[in-house]
C-alpha positions in Angstrom: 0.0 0.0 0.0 3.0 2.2 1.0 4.8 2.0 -2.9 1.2 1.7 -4.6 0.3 5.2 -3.1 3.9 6.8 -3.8 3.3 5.2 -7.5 0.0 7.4 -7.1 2.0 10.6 -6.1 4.7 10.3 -8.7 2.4 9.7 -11.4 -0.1 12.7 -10.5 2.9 14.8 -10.4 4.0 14.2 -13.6 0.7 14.4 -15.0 0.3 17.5 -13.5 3.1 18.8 -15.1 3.0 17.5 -18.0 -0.4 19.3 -18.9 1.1 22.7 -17.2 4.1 22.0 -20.1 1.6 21.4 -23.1 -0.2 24.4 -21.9 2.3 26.4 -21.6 3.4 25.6 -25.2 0.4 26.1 -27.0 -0.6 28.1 -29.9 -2.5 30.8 -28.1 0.0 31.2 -24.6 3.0 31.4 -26.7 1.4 34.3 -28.8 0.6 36.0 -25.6 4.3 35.6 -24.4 5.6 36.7 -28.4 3.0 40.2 -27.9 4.6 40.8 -24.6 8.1 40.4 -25.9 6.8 43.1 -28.6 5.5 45.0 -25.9 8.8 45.3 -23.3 10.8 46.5 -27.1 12.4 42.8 -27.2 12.0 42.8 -30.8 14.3 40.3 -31.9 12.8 37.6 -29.5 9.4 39.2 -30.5 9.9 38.5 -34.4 11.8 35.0 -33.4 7.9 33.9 -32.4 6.2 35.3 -34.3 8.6 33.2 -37.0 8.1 30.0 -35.4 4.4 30.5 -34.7 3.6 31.2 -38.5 5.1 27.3 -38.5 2.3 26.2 -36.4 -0.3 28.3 -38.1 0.3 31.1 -41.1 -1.7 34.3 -41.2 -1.0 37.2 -41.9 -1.6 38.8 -38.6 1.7 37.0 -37.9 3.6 38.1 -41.2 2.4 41.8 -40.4 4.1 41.9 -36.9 7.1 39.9 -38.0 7.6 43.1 -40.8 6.8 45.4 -37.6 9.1 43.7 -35.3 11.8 44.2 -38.1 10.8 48.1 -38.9 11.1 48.4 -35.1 15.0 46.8 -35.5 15.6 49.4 -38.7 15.9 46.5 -41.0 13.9 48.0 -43.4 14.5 45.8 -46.5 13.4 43.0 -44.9 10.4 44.0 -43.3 9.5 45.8 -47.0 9.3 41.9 -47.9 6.9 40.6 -45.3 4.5 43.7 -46.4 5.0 42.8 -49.9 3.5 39.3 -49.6 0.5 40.9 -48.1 -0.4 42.3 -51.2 -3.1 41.5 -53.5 -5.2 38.9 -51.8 -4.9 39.4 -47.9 -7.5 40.4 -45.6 -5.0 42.7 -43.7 -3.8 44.3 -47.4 -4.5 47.6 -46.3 -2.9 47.3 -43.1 0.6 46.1 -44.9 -0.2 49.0 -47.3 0.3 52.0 -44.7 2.8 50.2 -43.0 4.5 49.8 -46.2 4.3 54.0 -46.7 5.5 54.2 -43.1 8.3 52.5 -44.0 9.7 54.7 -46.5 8.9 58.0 -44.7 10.8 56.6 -42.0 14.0 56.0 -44.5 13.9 59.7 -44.8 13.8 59.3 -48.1 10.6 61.8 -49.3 10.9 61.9 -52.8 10.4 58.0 -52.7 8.2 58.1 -50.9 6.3 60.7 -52.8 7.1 58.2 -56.1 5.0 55.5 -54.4 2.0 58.0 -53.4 1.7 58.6 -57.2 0.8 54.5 -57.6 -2.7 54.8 -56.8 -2.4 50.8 -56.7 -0.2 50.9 -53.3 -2.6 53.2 -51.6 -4.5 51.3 -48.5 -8.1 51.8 -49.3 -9.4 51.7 -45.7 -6.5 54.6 -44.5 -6.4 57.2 -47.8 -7.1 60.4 -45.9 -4.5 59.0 -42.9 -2.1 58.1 -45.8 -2.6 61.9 -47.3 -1.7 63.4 -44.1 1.6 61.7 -44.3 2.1 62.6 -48.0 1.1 66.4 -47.1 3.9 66.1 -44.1 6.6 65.2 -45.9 6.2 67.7 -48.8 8.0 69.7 -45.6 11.0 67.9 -46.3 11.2 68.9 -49.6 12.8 71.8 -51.4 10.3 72.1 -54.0 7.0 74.2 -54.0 4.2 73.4 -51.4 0.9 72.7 -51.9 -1.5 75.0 -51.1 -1.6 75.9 -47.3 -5.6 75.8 -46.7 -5.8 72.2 -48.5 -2.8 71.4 -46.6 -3.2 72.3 -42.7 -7.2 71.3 -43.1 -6.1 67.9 -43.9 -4.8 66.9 -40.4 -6.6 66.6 -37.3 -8.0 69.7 -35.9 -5.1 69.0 -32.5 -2.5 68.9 -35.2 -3.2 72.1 -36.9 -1.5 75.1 -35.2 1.7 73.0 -35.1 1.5 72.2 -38.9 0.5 75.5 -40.2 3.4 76.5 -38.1 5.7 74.2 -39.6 4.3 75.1 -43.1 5.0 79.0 -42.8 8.6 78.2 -41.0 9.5 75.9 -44.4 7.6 78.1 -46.6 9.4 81.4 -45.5 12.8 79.7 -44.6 15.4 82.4 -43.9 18.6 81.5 -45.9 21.8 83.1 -46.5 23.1 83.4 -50.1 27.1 83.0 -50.0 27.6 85.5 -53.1 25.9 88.0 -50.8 28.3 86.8 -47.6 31.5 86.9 -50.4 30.7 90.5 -51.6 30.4 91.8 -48.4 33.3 90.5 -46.8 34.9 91.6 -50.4 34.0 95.1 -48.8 34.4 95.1 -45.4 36.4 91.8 -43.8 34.2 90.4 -41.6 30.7 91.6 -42.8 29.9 88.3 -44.6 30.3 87.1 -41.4 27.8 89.2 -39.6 25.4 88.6 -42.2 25.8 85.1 -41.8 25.3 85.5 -38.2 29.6 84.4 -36.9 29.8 87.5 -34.8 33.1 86.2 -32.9 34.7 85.2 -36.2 33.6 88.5 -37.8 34.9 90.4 -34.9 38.2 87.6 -35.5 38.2 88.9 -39.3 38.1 92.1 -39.0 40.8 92.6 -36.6 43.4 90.6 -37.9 42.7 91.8 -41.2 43.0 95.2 -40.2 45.7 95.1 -38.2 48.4 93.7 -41.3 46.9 96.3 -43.4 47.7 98.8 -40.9 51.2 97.5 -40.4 51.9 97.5 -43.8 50.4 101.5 -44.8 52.7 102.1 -41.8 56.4 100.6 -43.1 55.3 102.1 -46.3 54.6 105.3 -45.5 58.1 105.1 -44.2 59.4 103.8 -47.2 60.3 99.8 -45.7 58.8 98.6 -48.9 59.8 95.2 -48.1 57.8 95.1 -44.7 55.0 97.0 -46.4 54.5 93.9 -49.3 54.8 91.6 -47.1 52.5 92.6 -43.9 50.6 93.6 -47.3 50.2 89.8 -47.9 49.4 88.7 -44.6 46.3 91.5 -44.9 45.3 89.9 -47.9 45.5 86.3 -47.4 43.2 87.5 -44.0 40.8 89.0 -46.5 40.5 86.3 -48.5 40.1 83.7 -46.2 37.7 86.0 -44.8 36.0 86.2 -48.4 35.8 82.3 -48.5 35.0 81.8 -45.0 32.0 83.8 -45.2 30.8 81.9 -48.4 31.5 78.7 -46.5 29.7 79.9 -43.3 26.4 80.8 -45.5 26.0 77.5 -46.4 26.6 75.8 -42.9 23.8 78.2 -41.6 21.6 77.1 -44.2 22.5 73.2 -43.6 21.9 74.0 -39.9 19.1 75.2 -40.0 17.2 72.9 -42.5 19.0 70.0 -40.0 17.4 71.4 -37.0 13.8 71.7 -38.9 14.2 68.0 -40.0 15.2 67.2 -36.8 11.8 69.0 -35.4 9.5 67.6 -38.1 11.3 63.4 -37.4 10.1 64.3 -33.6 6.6 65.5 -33.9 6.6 62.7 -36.8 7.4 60.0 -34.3 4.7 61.6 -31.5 2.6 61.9 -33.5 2.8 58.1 -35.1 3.7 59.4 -38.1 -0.6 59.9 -38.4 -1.3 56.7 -39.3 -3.0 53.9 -37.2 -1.2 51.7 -34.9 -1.1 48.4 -36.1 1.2 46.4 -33.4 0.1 43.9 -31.6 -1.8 44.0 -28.4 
């Protein structure tokens, strides 16, 4: 009686746990456990069952978060083929669609993506005005003229307008410096290019070195060292000129700055925003 009811013990412990195993493992548990991977930004692991889960049972709920998973990693080829095979016939077509646009705003690549938006067959029927949104925000990335500003702004969500029509009229009357302009003027005065292009220590820098060797050299020749004159004469003028060049240079590093720092704004609200399209990761 004593072994038959250890025998009895063993066995319902091992029973026990092998159902807890088999549960565990199954289909809908380990989905739960691949979401919350997603969820805690384990992506890798995340995509790794979503993988092994479309083994068990393909759909395309699966092949939409594995392309996700892989957006989310910045392997953007890659998930670009997942959405690809959710074209045509799938139930979630749309869905792979946007994410698909997504994709290639978020390669910060615009004028691709703006070659796509004209393929009226890759719009996501379900998410057109979400999708237009997206294609009005990143004509702000563009050099090229915008599209009118009432069409534009009314567009987005009501929330989202004072910050777009304010990102509109910032891009649409861009303050740049041309570097003829900065050139000429330091041509004239060393150190004014450099003002205008808004260097005030190396204008200040410019204009005192500058001045200084041309001083030193009307000095010896007013007292006839012509050889001191020539060459503090030189100095002067490779000053001037590098003053001349600098000033060019500097115009076009304050126009690269300050489109970097725009882009830089527009990624960010971008990215709070969700790039205005729906939120298709899992839950």
């Amino acid at each position: 009686m004593k072994y038959f009811l250890k025998f009895l013990f063993i066995f319902a412990f091992f029973t026990e746990f092998g159902f807890s195993q088999t549960n565990f493992f199954d289909y809908e548990n380990r989905l739960k456990f691949a979401k919350n991977l997603f969820k805690e930004k384990d992506y890798i692991r995340s995509l790794d069952e979503f993988i092994e889960l479309s083994k068990i049972s393909s759909n395309d709920s699966l092949k939409l978060w594995s392309a996700i998973s892989l957006r989310k990693m910045e392997r953007f080829t890659e998930s670009e083929i997942y959405l690809r095979t959710l074209f045509g016939f799938s139930n979630l077509e749309d869905e792979a669609k946007t994410e698909f646009f997504r994709l290639k705003f978020l390669t910060e690549k615009a004028d691709e993506f703006q070659k796509n938006y004209e393929n009226e067959e890759l719009h996501p029927e379900k998410y057109r005005l979400e999708l237009l949104r997206l294609k009005y925000f990143s004509h702000l990335f563009l050099d090229g003229k915008l599209p009118d500003s009432t069409k534009f702004i009314n567009s987005f969500k009501k929330e989202n307008q004072p910050a777009i029509a304010k990102f509109y009229n910032e891009r649409k009357y861009r303050i740049e410096k041309n570097s003829q302009k900065a050139a000429i003027f330091s041509a004239i005065l060393p150190g004014l290019g450099k003002i205008y292009t808004e260097n005030y220590s190396d204008a200040i820098t410019s204009f005192l070195f500058t001045s200084i060797f041309y001083g030193l050299s009307a000095y010896n020749f007013s007292n006839d060292s012509v050889w001191k004159g020539v060459i503090f004469a030189g100095i002067g003028a490779y000053f001037h000129a590098s003053s001349i060049y600098g000033s060019a240079v500097a115009a076009q590093h304050f126009n690269a700055q300050q489109k970097f720092e725009y882009e830089l704004r527009l990624k960010k609200y971008a990215e709070t925003n969700n790039t205005f399209l729906p939120n298709f990761e899992p839950k």
